[in-house]
C-alpha positions in Angstrom: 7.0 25.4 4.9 8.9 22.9 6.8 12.5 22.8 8.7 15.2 20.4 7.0 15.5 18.8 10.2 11.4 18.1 10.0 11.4 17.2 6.5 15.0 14.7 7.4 12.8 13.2 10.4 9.6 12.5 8.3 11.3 10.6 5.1 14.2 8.9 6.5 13.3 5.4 7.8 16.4 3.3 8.4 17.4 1.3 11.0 18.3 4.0 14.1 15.9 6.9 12.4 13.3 8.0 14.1 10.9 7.5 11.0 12.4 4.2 10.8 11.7 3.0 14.5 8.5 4.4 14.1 7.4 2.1 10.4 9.4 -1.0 12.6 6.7 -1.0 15.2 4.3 -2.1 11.8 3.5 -5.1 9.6 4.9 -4.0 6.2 4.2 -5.1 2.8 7.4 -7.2 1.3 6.2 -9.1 -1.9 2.6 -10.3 -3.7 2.1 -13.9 -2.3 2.2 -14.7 -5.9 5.6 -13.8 -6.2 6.5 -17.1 -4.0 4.9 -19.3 -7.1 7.0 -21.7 -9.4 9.5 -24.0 -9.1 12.1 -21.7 -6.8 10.5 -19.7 -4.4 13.0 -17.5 -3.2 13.4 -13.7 -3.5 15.5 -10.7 -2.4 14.0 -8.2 -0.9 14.9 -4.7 0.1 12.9 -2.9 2.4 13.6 -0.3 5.0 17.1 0.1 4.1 17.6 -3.9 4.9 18.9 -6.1 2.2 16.8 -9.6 2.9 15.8 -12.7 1.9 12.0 -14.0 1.3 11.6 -17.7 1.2 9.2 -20.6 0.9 10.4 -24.0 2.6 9.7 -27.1 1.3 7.0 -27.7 4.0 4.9 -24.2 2.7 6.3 -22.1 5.3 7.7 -18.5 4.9 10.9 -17.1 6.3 12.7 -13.8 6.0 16.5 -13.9 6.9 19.2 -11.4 6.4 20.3 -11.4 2.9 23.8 -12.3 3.9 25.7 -15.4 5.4 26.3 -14.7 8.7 29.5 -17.3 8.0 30.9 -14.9 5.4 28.3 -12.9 4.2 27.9 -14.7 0.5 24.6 -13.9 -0.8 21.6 -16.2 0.3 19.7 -15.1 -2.6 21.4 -17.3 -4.1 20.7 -20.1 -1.9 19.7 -24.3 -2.5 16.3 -24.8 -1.5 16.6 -28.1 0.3 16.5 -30.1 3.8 14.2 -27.9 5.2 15.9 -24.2 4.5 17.9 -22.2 2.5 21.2 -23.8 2.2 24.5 -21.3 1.2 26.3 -21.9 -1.9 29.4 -21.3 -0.2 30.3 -23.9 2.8 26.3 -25.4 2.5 25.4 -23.9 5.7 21.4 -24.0 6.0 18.9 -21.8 7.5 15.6 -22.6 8.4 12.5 -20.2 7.9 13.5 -18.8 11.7 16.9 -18.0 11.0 18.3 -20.7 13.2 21.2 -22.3 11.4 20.2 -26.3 10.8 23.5 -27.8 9.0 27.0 -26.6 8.9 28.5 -29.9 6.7 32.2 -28.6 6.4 32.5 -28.5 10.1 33.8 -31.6 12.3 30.5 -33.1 13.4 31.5 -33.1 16.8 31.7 -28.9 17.3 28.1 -28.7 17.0 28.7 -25.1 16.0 25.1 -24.8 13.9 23.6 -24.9 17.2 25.0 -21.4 18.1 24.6 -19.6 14.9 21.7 -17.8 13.8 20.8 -15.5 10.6 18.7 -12.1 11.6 15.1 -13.3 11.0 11.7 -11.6 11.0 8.1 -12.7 11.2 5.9 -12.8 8.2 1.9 -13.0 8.0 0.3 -13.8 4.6 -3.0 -11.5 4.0 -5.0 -10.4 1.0 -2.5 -11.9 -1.5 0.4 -10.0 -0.1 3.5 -11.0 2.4 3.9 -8.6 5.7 7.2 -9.2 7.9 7.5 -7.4 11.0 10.7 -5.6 11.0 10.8 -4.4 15.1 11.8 -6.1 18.3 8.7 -6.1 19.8 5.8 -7.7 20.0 3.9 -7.7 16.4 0.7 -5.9 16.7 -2.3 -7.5 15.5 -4.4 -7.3 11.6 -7.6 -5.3 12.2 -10.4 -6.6 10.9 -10.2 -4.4 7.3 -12.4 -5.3 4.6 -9.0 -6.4 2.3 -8.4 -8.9 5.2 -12.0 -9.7 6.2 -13.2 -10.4 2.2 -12.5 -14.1 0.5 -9.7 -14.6 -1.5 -12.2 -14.8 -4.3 -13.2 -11.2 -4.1 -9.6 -9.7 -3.5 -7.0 -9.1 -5.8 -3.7 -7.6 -4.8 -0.8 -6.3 -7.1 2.3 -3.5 -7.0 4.3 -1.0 -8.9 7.7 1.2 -8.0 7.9 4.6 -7.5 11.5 6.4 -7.8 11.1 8.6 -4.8 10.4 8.3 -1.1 7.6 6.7 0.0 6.3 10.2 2.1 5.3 12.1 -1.4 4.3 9.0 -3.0 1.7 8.7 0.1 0.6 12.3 0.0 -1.0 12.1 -3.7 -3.8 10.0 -2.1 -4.5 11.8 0.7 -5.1 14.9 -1.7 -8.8 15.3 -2.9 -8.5 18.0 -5.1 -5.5 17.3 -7.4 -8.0 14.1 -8.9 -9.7 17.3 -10.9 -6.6 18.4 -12.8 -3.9 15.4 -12.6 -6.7 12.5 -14.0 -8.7 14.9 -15.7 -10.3 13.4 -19.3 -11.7 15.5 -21.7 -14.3 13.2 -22.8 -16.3 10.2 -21.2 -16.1 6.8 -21.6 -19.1 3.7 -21.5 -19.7 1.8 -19.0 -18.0 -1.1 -20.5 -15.0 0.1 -20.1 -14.3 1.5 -16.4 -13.9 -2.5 -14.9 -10.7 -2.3 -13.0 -9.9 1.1 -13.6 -10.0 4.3 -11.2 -12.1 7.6 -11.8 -14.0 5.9 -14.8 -17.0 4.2 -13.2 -20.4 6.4 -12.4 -20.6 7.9 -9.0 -22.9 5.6 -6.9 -26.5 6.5 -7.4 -26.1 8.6 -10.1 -25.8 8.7 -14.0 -22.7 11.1 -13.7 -19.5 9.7 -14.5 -16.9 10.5 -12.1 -14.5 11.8 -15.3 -17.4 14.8 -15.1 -17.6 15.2 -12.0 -13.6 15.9 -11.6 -13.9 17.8 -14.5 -16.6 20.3 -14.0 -16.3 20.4 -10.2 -12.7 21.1 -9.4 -13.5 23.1 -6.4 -13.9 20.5 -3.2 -14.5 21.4 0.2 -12.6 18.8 2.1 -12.9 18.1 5.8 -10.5 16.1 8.1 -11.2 14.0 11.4 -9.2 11.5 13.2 -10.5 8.0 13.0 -9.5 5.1 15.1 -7.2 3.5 12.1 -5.6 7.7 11.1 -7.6 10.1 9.4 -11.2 10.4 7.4 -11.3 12.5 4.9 -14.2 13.7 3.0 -14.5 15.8 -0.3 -17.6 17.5 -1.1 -18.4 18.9 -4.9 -21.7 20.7 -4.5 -23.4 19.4 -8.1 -26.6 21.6 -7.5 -28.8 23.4 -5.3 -29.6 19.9 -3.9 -27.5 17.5 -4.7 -23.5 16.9 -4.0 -20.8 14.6 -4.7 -19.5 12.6 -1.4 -16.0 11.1 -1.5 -15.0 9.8 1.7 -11.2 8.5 2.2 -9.5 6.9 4.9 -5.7 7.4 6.1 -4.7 4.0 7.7 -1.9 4.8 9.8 1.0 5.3 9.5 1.7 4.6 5.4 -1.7 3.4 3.8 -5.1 4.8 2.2 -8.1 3.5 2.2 -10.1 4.7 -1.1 -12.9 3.9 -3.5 -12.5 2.3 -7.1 -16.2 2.5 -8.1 -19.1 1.7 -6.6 -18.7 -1.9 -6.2 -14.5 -1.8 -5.5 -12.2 -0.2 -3.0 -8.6 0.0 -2.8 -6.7 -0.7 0.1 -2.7 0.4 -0.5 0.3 0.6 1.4 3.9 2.6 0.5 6.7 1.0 1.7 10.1 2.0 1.8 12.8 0.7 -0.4 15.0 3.0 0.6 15.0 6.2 1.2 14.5 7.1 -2.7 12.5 4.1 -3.3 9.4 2.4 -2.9 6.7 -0.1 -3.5 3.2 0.6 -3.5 1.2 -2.1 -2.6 -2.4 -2.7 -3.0 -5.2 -4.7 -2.6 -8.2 -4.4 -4.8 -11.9 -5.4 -2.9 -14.7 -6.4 -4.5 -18.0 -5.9 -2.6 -20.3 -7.5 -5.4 -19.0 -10.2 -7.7 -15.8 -12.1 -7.2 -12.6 -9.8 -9.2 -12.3 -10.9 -12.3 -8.5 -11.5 -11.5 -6.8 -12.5 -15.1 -8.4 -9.1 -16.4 -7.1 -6.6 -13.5 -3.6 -8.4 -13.5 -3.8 -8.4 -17.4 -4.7 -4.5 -17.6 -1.3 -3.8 -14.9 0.8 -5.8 -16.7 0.4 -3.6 -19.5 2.0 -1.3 -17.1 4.5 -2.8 -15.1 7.4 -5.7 -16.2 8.5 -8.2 -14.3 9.5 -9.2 -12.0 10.7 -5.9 -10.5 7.0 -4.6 -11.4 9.2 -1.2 -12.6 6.6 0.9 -14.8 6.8 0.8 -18.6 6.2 4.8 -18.9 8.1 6.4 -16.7 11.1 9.3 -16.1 13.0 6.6 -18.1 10.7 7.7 -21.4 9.0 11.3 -20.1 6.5 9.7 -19.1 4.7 9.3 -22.4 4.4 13.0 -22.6 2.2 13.3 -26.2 1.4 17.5 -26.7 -1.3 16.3 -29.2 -2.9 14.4 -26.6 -2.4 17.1 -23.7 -4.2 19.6 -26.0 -7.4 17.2 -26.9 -7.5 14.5 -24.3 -6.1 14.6 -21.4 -4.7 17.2 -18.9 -1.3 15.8 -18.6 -0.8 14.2 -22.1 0.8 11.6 -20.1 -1.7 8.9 -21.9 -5.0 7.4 -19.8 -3.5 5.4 -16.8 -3.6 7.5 -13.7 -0.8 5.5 -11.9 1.5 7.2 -14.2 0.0 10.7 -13.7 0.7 9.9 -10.2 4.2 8.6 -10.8 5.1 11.8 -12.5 3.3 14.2 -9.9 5.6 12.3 -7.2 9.0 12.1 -8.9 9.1 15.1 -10.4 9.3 16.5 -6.9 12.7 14.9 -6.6 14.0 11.5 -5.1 13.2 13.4 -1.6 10.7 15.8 -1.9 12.2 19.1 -0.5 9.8 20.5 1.6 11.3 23.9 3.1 10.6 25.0 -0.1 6.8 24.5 -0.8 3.6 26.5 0.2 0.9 24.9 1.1 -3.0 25.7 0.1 -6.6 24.9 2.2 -6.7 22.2 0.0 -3.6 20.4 1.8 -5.6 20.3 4.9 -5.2 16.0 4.9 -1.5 16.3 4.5 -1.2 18.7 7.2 -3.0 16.5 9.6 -1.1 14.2 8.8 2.3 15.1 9.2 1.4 16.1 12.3 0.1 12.5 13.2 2.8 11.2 12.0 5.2 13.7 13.8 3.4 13.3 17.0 3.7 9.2 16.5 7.7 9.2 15.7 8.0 11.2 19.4 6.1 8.0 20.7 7.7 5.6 19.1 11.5 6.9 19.8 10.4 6.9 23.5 9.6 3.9 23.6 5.7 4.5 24.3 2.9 2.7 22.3 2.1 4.3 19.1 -1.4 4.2 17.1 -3.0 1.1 15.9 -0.1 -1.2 18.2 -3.1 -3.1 19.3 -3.9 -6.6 20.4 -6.4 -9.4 18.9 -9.7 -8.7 21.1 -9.4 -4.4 19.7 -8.0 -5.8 16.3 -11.3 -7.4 16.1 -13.1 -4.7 16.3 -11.7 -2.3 14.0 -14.0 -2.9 11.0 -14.3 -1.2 7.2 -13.2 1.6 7.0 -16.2 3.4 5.6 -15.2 4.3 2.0 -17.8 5.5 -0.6 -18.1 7.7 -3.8 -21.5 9.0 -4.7 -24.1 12.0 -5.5 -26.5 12.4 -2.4 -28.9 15.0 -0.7 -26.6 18.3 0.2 -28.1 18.9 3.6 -28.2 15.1 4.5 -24.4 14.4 2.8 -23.0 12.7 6.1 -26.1 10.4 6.7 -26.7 9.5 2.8 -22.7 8.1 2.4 -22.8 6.5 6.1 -26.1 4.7 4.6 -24.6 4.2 1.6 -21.3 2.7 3.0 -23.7 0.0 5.3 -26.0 -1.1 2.6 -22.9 -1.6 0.4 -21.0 -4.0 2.5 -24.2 -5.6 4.4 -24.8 -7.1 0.6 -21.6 -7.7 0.1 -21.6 -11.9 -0.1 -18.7 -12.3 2.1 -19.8 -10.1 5.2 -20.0 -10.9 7.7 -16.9 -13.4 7.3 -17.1 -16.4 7.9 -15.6 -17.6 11.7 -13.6 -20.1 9.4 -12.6 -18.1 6.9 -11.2 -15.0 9.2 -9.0 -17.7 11.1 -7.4 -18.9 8.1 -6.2 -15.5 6.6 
């Protein structure tokens, strides 16, 4: 169990919080790049508590001003592209991409009072199909060199959905191995042809077991936890026979993302960001280590899920979440129909817009979740000292920090650790875009 003032200091993240300082010193996810397309690129955006504005200049630069008119606060979303910023609909006063304030036309000329005016702005970075802003005061820390950030724009695909709870619970659910064996279990198997793009479907790597059976017959993991230089590892072993068992290695990326495999061939790099306090995005970027992503299919297959352009979920508390007692009893464990984003939106808002935890009891199986509170604890005492916190790193370190080492497969039992370290090399040594190319990793 945790203390109220504990739970309070882990979920709350805005401005003056100490969770909040802490997710300020970060690059954090504010929109798909995509969602800057067509003939009006502008969008509000809500993050962290702050009510913003995303825009795209007429030059292809990105800027990220407070949502209101620091004349009299009329709403910029609202705003005339045009002479190089975001002009107000109000008076016409324009803001560039920086915030500073370019034109005030119903001023006398002579005051020059633009020249002292300036709208709260933040820095954004455009990586792996998604906008980042940095939200702090400080200096931005660097990208590592992930494979979502490393791989070509042909072999990434990035989308997002909304969750109606805080982003600390809808984080948890993937750094939980074993509820995969009861929250997505199927009853029955599926053909290869039909796990493209879709989580827990594929075949383990070097095997002929589907990974539906092996959630489903081996629901008993033994999980291990070490700190890595980007969080936490995680690994999940499911001991298939006398000499064979099923490695799934995870990754924490500190302080709000996971690091997991898709299938063999895919991993899935997503972030959970902060609406508000009772909201969030989930952000993600799909990697393909093979073949480029056959993007129109994995964008067609979420938009059966999501509607835009909020990307809210179809099936959600809004409908019960497609509870069907017919299909609970003969096909899945949830009846909550075959998508297991929405058995995770239901496993994460059903604990309540913030999840209470004074009142929960936790198993051997929370052993990742432990760890990380703690982490995360630790890293809020840091950053409301002022101190450097985990992962606040330069470009030379940035560099450096490769992978992470992500894999899902049946190897030897008493050689687990060295078959999915092998595995993880040989996987992204063939990968076509490793290493990156010098050009390519300077562009992105």
């Amino acid at each position: 169990m945790m203390s109220e003032e504990k739970n309070r200091l882990i979920t709350q993240t805005g401005a003056g919080t100490g969770g909040g300082t802490l997710l300020r010193r970060y690059w954090q996810p504010v929109a798909l790049s995509l969602e800057l397309d067509g003939p009006r690129p502008v969008k509000p955006v809500r993050v962290l508590g702050e009510n913003l504005v995303l825009f795209r200049d007429e030059a292809g630069q990105i800027g990220l001003i407070d949502r209101h008119c620091p004349h009299r606060a009329a709403d910029l979303a609202y705003g005339r592209l045009e002479d190089g910023g975001l002009r107000c609909l109000f008076h016409g006063w324009l803001f560039g991409v920086d915030g500073r304030c370019l034109d005030t036309p119903a001023e006398p000329a002579h005051r020059k009072l633009h020249e002292r005016i300036r709208a709260r702005a933040y820095p954004v970075r455009e990586r792996g199909g998604i906008i980042f802003a940095y939200l702090g005061d400080r200096e931005p820390p660097a990208f590592p060199a992930l494979d979502c950030f490393s791989a070509p724009e042909s072999h990434i695909f990035a989308f997002k959905g909304l969750m109606e709870c805080n982003w600390l619970q809808a984080l948890e659910v993937g750094i939980d191995p074993a509820h995969a064996s009861f929250l997505h279990r199927f009853f029955h198997d599926e053909g290869a042809d039909d796990t493209y793009g879709r989580q827990f479907r594929a075949n383990s790597a070097n095997s002929d077991m589907p990974m539906t059976r092996v959630l489903r017959d081996y629901p008993r993991p033994r999980i291990d936890v070490e700190r890595s230089e980007i969080g936490l590892r995680l690994s999940a072993r499911r001991e298939i026979d006398g000499g064979h068992t099923h490695i799934r290695v995870t990754n924490l990326l500190f302080p709000q993302a996971f690091v997991i495999p898709m299938s063999p061939e895919m991993t899935i790099t997503q972030w959970h960001v902060p609406v508000d306090d009772e909201n969030c995005y989930w952000y993600a970027i799909f990697t393909s280590f093979t073949g480029p992503v056959d993007k129109e299919e994995m964008r067609r297959q979420r938009l059966q899920l999501y509607t835009l352009p909020d990307y809210r979920p179809r099936v959600g508390r809004h409908n019960a979440y497609g509870y069907d007692l017919g299909e609970q009893l003969a096909q899945t464990y949830t009846g909550m129909g075959h998508d297991i984003n929405v058995h995770d939106q239901w496993a994460v808002e059903s604990q309540g817009r913030i999840q209470d935890r004074t009142r929960e009891n936790l198993g051997t199986t929370d052993k990742g979740i432990v760890a990380y509170r703690r982490l995360l604890m630790a890293e809020i005492r840091k950053a409301s000292a002022g101190e450097p916190v985990l992962l606040e790193i330069g470009e030379a370190e940035a560099a450096a920090i490769t992978g992470p080492a992500t894999i899902d497969g049946i190897g030897p039992t008493d050689e687990w650790e060295t078959y999915w370290r092998d595995a993880d090399r040989t996987r992204r040594e063939a990968a076509p875009w490793f290493p990156a190319p010098a050009e390519e990793a300077s562009a992105r």
